[in-house]
SERO-4910 file (N, C-alpha, C, O; in steps of 0.05 Angstrom, whole numbers):
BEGIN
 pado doro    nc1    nc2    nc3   cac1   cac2   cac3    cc1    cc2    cc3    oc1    oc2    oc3
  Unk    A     17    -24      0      0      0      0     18     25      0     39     26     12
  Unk    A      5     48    -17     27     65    -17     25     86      9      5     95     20
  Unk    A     55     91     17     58    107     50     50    131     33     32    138     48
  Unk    A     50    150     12     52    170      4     30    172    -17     22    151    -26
  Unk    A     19    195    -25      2    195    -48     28    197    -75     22    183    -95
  Unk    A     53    209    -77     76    209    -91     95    194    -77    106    194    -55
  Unk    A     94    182    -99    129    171    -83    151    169   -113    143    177   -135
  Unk    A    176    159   -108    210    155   -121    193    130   -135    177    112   -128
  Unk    A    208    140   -162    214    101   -174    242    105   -196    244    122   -214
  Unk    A    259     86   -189    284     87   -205    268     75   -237    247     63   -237
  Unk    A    281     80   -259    287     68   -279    307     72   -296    316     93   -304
  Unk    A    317     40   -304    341     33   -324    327     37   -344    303     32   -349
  Unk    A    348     50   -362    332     47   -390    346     39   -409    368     51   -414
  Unk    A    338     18   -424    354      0   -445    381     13   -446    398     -5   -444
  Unk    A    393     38   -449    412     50   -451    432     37   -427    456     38   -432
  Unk    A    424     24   -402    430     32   -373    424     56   -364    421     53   -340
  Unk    A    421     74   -368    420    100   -352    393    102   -335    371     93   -341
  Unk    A    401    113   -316    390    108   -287    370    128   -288    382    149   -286
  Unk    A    341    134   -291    329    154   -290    315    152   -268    313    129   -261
  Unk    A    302    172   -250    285    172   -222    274    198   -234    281    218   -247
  Unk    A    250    186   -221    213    202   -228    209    201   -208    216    184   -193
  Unk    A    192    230   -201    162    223   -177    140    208   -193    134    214   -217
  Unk    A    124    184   -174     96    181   -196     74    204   -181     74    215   -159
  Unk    A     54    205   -206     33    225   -198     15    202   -179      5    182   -189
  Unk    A     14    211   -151    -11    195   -134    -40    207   -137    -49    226   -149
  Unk    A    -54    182   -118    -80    198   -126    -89    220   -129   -103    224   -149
  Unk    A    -85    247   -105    -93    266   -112    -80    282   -132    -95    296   -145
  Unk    A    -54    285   -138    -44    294   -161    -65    288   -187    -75    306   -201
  Unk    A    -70    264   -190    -79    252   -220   -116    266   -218   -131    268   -237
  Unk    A   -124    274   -190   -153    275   -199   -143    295   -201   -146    299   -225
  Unk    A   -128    318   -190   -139    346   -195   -135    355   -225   -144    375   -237
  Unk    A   -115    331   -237   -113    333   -263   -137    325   -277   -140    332   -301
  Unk    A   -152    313   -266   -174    295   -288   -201    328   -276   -217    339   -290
  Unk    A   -196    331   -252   -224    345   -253   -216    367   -272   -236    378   -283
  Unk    A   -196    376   -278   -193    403   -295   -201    392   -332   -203    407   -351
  Unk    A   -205    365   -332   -203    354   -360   -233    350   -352   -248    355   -370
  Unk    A   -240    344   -336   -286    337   -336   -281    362   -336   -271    363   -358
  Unk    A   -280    385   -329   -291    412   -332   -291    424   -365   -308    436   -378
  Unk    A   -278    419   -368   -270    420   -405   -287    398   -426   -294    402   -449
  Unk    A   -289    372   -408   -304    350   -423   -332    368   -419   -350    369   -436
  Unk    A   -332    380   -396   -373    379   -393   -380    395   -402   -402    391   -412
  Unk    A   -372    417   -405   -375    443   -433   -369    434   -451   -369    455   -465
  Unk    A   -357    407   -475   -368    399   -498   -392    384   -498   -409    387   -516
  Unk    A   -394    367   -477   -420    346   -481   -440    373   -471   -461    372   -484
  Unk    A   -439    393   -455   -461    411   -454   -473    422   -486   -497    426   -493
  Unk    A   -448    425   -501   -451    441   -516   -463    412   -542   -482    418   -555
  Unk    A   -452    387   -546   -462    367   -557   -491    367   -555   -505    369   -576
  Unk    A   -504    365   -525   -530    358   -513   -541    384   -529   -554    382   -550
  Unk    A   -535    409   -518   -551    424   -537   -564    429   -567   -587    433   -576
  Unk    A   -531    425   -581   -538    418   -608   -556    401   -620   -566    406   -642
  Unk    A   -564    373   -599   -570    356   -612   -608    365   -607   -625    362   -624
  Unk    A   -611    374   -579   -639    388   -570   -651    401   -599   -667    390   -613
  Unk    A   -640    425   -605   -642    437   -627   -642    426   -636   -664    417   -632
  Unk    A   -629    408   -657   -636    402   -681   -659    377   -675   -674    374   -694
  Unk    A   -665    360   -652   -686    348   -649   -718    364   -651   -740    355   -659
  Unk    A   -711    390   -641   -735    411   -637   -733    416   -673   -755    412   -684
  Unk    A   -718    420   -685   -716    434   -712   -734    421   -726   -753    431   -737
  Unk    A   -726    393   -726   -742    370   -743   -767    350   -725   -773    326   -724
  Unk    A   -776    382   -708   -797    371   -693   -832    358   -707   -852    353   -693
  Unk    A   -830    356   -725   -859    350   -747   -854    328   -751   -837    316   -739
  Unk    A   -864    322   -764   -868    288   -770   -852    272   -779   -856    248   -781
  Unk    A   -823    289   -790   -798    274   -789   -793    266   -764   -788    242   -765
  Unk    A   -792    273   -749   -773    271   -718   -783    234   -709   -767    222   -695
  Unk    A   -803    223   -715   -808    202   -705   -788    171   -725   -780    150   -716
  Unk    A   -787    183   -750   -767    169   -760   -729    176   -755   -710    162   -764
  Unk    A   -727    191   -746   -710    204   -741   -700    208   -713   -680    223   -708
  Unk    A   -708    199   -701   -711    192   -665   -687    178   -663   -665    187   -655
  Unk    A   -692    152   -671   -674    130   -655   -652    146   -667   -639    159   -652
  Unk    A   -646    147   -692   -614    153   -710   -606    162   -692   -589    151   -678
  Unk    A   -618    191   -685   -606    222   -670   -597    206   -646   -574    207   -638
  Unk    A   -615    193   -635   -597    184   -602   -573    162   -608   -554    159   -593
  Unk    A   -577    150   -630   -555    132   -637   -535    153   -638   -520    154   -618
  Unk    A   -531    166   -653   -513    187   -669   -497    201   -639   -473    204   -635
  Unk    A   -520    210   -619   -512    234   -596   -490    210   -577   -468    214   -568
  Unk    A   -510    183   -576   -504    171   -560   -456    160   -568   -436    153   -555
  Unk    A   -462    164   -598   -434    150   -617   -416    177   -608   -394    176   -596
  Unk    A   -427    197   -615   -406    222   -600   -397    224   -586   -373    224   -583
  Unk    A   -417    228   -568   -403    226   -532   -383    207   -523   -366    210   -505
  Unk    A   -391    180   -543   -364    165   -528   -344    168   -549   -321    169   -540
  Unk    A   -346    170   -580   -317    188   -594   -302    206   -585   -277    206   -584
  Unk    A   -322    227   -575   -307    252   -557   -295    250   -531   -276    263   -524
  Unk    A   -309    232   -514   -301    230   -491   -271    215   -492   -249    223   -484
  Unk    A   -277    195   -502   -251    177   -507   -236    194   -522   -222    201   -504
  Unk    A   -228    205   -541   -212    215   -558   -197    244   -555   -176    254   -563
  Unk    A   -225    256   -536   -194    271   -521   -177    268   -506   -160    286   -505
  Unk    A   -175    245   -487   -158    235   -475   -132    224   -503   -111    236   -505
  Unk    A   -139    201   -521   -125    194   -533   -110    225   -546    -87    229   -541
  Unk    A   -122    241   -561   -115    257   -576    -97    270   -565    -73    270   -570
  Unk    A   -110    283   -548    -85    307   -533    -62    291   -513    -41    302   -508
  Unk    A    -68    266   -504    -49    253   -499    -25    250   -511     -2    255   -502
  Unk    A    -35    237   -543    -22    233   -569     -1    260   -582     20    256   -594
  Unk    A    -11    279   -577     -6    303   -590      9    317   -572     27    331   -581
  Unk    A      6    316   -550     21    340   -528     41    320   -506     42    321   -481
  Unk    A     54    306   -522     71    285   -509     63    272   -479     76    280   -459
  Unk    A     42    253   -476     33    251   -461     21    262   -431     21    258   -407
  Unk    A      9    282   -454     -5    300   -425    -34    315   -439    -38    321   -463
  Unk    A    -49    318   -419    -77    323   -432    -71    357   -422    -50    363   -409
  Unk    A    -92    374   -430    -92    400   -419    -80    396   -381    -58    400   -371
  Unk    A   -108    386   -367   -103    380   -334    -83    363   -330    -81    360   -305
  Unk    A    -63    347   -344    -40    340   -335    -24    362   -345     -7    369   -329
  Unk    A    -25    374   -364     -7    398   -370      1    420   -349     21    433   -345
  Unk    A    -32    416   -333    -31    454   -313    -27    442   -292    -23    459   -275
  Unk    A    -25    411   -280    -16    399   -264     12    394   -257     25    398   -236
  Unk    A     19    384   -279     42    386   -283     56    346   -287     76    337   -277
  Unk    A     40    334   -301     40    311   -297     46    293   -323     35    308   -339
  Unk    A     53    274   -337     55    269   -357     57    238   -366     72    225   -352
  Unk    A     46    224   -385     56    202   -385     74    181   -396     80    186   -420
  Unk    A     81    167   -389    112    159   -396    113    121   -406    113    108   -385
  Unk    A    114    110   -420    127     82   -419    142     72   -396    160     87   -389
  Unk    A    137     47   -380    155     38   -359    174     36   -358    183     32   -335
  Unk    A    194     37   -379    223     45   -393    232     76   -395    253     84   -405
  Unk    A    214     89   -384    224    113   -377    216    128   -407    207    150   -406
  Unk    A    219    119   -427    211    141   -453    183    154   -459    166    151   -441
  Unk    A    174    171   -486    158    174   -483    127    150   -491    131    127   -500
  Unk    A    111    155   -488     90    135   -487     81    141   -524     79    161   -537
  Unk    A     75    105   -531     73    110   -556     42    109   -563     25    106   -545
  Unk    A     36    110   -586     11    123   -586    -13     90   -585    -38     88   -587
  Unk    A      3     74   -581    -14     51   -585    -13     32   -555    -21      9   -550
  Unk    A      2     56   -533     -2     43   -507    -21     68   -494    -36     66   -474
  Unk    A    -16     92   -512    -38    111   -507    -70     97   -509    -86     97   -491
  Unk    A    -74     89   -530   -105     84   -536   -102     61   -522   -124     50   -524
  Unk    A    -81     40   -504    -90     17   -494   -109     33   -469   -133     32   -464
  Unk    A    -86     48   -457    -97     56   -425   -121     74   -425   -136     74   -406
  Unk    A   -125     88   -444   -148    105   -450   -179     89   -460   -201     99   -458
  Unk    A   -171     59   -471   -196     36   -475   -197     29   -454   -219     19   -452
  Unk    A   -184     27   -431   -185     16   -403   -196     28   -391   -207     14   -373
  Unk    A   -202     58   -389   -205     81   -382   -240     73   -376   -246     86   -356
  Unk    A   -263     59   -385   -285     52   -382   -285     26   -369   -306     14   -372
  Unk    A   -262     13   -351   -260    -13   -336   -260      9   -308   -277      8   -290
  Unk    A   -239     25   -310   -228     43   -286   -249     56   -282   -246     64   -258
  Unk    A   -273     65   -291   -297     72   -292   -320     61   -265   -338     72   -252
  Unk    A   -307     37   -266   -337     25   -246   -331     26   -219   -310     36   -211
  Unk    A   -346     17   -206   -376     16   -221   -388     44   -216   -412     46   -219
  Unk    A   -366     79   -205   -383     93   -211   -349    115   -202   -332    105   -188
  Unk    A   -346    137   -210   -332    154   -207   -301    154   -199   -288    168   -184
  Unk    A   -296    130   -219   -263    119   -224   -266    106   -200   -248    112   -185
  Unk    A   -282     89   -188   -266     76   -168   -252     62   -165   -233     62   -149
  Unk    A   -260     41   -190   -238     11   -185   -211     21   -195   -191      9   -190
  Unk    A   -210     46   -212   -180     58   -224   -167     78   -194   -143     83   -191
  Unk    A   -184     86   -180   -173    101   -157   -156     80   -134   -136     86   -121
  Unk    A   -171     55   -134   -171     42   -117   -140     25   -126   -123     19   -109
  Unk    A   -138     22   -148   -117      6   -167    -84     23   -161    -60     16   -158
  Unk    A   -101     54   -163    -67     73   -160    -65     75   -131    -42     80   -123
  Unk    A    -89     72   -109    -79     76    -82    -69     45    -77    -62     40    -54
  Unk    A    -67     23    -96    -51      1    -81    -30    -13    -94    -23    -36    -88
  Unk    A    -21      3   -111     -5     -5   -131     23      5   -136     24     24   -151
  Unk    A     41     -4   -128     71      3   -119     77     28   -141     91     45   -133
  Unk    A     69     30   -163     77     56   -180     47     72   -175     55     95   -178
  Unk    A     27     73   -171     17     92   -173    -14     84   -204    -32     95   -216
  Unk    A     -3     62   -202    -24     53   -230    -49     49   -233    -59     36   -214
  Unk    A    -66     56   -252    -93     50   -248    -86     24   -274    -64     15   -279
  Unk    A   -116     12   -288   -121     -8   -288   -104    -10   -320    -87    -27   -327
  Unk    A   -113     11   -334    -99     14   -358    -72     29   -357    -63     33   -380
  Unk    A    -59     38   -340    -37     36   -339    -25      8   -334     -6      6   -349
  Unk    A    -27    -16   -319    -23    -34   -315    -26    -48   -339     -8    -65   -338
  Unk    A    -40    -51   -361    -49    -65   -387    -24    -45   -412    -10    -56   -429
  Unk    A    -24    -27   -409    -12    -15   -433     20    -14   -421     39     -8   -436
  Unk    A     21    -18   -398     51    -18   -397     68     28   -391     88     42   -388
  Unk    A     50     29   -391     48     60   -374     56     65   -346     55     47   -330
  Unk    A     66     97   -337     73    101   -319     65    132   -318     74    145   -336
  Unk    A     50    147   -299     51    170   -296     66    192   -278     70    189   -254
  Unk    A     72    205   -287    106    219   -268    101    242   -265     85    253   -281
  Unk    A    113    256   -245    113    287   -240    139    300   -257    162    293   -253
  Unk    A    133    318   -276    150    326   -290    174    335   -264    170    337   -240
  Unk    A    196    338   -279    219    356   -261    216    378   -255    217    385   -231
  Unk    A    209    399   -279    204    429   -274    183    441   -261    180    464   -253
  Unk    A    162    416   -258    140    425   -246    143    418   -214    124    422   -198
  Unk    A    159    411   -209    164    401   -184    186    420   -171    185    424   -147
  Unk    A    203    428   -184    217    451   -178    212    475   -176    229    492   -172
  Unk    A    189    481   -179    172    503   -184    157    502   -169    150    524   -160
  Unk    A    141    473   -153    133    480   -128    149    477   -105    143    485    -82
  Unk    A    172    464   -113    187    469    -83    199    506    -80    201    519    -59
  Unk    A    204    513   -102    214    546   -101    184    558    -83    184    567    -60
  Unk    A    167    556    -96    144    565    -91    143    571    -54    139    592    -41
  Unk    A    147    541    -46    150    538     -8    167    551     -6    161    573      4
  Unk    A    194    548    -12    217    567    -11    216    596     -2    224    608     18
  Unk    A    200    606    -28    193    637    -30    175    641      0    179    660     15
  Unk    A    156    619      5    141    631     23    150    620     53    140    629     74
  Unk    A    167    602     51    174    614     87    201    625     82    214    620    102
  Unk    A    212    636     68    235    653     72    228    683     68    244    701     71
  Unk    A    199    685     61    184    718     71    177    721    100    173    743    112
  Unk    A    176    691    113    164    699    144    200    705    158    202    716    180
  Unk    A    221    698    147    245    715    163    250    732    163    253    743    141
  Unk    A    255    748    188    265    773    189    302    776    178    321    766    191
  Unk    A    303    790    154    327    794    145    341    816    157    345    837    145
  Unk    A    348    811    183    359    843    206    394    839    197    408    853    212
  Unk    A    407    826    178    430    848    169    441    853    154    438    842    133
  Unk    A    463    878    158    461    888    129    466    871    104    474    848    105
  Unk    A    460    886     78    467    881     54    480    871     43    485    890     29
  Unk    A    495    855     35    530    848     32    527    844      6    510    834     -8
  Unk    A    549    852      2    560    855    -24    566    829    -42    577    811    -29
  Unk    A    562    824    -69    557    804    -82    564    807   -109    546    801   -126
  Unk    A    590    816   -117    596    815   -148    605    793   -163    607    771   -152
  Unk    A    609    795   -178    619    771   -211    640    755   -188    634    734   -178
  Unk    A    666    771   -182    694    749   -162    670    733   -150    666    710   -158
  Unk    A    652    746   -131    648    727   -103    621    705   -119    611    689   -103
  Unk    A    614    705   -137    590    688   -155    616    658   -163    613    634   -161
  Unk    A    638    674   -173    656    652   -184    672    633   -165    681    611   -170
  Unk    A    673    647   -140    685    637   -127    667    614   -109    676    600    -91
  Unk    A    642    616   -120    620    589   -110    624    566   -124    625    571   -148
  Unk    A    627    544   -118    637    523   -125    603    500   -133    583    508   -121
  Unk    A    602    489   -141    578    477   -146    569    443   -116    550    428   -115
  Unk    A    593    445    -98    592    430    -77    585    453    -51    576    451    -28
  Unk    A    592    475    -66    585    503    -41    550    503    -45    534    500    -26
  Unk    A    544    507    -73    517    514    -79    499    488    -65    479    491    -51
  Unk    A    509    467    -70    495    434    -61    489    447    -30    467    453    -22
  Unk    A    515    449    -15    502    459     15    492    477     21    486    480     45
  Unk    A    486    495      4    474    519     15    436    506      8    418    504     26
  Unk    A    432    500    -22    408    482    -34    401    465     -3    380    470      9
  Unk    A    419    448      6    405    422     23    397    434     46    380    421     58
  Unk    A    405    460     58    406    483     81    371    487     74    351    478     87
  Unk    A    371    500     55    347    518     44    318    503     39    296    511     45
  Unk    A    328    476     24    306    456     24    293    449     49    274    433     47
  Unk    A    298    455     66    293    446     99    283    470    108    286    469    133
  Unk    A    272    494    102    269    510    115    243    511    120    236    516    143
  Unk    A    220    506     92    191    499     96    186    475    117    163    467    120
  Unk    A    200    467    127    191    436    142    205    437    177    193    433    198
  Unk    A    228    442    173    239    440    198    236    475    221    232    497    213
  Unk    A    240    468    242    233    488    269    260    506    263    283    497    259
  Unk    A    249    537    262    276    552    265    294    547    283    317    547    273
  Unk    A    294    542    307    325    535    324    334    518    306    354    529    297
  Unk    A    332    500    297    347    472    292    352    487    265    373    476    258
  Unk    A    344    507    242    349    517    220    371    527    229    390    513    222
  Unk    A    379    551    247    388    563    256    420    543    271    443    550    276
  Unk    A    413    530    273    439    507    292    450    494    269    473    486    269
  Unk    A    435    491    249    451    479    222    461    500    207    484    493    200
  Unk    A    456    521    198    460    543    191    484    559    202    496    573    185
  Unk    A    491    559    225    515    578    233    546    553    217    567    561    207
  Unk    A    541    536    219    578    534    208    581    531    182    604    530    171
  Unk    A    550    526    162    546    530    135    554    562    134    570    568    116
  Unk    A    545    584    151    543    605    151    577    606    152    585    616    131
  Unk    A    591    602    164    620    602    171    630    605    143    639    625    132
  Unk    A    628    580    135    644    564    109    646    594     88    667    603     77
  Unk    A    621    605     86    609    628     63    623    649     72    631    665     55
  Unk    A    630    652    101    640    688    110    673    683    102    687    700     92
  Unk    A    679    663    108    707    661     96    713    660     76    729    676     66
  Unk    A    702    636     60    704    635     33    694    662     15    704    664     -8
  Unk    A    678    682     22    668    694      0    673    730     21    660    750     18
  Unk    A    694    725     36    709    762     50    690    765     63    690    789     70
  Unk    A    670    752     72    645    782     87    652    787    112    660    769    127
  Unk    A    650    809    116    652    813    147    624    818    156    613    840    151
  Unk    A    610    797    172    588    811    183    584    793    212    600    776    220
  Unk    A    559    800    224    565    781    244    537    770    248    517    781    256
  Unk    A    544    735    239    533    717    240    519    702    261    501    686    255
  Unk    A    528    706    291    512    696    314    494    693    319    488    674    334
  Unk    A    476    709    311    452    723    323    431    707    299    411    694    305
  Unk    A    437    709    282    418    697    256    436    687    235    440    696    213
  Unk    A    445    666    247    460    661    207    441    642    185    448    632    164
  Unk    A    418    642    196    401    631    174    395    652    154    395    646    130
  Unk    A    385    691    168    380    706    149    414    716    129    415    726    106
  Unk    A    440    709    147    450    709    124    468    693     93    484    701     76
  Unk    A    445    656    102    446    648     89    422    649     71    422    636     50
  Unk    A    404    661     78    385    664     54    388    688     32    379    690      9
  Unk    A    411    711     54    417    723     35    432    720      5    431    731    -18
  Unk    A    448    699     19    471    689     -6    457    671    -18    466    668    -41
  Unk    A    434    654    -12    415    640    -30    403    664    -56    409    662    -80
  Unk    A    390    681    -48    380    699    -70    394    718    -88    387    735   -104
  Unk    A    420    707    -76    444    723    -98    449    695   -112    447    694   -137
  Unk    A    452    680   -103    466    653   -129    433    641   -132    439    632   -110
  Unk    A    415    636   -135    393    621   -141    394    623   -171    396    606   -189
  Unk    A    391    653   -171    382    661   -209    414    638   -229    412    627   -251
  Unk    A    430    638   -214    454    624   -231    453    599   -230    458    584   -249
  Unk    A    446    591   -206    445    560   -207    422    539   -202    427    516   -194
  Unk    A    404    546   -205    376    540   -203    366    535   -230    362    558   -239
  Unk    A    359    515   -250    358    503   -278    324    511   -281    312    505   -301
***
């Protein structure tokens, strides 16, 4: 059962090369799907309408021969359309529908590449098994117990759904930004030109990154107790004279928002 709604999965890929994904868990994948029914239900709104009208149009004494077709016909759309924008925009926007797009979610082959268009329409024909018996359950129930995260047609097509990288870096900046607004930055300014950028080493940037990642989660003392001899390493290495005792977390966040824009992808 999964401990997490996301979790890590390594993959080798025919190449050897070692790739690691987040998978999208349950709530990741609905908030993706409810943004795709919001979009589905304003076409079938707009289907259902069309079809009213033109039932009302050919309301005279055609409409009785003309009955069953029309619901045949409304009934053949709804499931062309319904099904086919999943396949299509799947197909077309490298495995991602609009709500996996603004989610940030995408889907992938279990080999780590991208998903080809004939494991697309597997998991998307599956997509009416994951259905029952009423509001994705047996497919909800499938990704809350299923070591990757899988619903039923991911499991049949050989699929995997993943949290992109950039979208995931974008919400960790996001936490970033917002508990490093609740610190008080009480000292001064320090100085930060081209020498002292070069003279950051990319094992300097790693510790200052692993410092900073911890700041949404962990208790300021203990930020603060890890922070003063990281804070050390920076006043020497990079001339500052200031004095670090009192808060050297605000003046490692300072030197975070001077190197971020350089080394942050």
């Amino acid at each position: 059962m999964n401990e997490s709604l996301d979790k890590e999965v390594t993959i080798i890929t025919p190449e050897q090369v070692q790739l690691q994904f987040q998978t999208a868990g349950l709530g990741t994948r609905a908030l993706a799907h409810l943004i795709d029914a919001v979009i589905l239900s304003i076409v079938n709104t707009i289907l259902f309408v069309a079809a009213l009208g033109f039932g009302r149009l050919y309301a005279g004494e055609w409409l009785p021969d003309i009955a069953d077709y029309l619901i045949v016909l409304v009934i053949v759309l709804f499931i062309v359309i319904n099904l086919g924008y999943f396949v299509c925009t799947e197909a077309y926007m490298g495995g991602q529908t609009p709500g996996k797009k603004k989610i940030g979610i995408r889907v992938l082959q279990n080999n780590g590449q991208s998903a080809t268009l004939l494991s697309i329409i597997i998991r998307n024909l599956f997509r009416l098994l994951d259905m029952l018996p009423s509001f994705y359950f047996l497919g909800a129930l499938a990704i809350f117990l299923t070591a990757r995260d899988k619903r039923v047609g991911d499991m049949v097509a050989g699929t995997i759904v993943v949290i992109e990288a950039r979208s995931e870096r974008l919400k960790l900046r996001r936490q970033i930004d917002k508990a490093i607004s609740k610190w008080k930055l009480d000292i001064p300014l320090i100085e930060f030109d081209d020498a002292a950028k070069q003279a950051v080493t990319s094992e300097d940037w790693q510790l200052l990154q692993a410092w900073i990642e911890r700041i949404p989660t962990m208790h300021s003392s203990r930020l603060q107790q890890l922070a003063f001899p990281i804070a050390q390493h920076f006043t020497r290495k990079l001339g500052h004279d200031v004095t670090i005792q009192s808060n050297p977390a605000s003046y490692l966040i300072r030197i975070y928002e001077h190197l971020r824009e350089d080394w942050e992808i």
